[in-house]
C-alpha positions in Angstrom: 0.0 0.0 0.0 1.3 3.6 -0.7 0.0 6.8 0.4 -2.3 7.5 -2.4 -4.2 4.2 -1.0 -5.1 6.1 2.4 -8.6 6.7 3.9 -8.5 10.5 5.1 -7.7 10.2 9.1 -5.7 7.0 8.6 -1.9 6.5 10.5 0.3 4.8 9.0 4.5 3.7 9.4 6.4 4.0 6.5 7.9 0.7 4.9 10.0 2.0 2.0 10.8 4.6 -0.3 11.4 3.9 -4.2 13.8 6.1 -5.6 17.0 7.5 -4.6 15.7 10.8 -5.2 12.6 10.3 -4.0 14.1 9.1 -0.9 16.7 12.3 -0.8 14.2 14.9 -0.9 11.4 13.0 1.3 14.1 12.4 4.4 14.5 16.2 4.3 10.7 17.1 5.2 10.5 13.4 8.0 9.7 11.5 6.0 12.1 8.2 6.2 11.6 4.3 6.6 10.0 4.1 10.6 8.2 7.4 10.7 4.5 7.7 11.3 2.4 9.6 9.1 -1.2 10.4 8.9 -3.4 11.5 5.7 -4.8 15.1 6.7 -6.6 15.6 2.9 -6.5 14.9 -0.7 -7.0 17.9 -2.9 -9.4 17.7 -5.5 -8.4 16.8 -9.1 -5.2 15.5 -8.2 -4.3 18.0 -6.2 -1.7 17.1 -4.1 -2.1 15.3 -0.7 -1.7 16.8 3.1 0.5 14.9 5.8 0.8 14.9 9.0 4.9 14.2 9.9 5.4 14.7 13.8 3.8 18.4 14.4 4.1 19.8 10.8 1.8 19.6 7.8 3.0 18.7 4.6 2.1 18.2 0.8 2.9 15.8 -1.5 2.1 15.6 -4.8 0.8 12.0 -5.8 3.5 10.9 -8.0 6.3 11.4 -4.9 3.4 10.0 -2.6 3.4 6.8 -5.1 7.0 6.1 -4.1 6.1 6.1 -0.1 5.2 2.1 0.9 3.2 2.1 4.2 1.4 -0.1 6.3 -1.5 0.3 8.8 -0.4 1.2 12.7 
């Protein structure tokens, strides 16, 4: 399952990143292999997604999102 799978509200712990690049740029914002995220909202037509890493907010567009492997906590 990757992000663009999750149910708005829904924590999950990150499995894997695909992409050297993609895993680069996502360990700069939290987002590495262990941390726990949760889905805030999905934009419209897609729009890029909202995540919740530790006490900050941030968006992803779906194609980086694509790369982040998750599973349920």
């Amino acid at each position: 399952m990757n992000i663009n799978n999750l149910d708005i509200g829904q924590k999950v712990k990150v499995l894997k990143i695909e992409g050297r690049g993609a895993e680069k740029r996502l360990f700069e914002i939290g987002i590495m292999e262990g941390a726990e995220l949760q889905l805030i909202t999905r934009h419209p037509f897609k729009g890029p997604l909202v995540i919740k890493v530790g006490n900050a907010n941030v968006a992803l567009g779906r194609s980086i999102a694509d790369k982040v492997k998750v599973e349920a906590v």
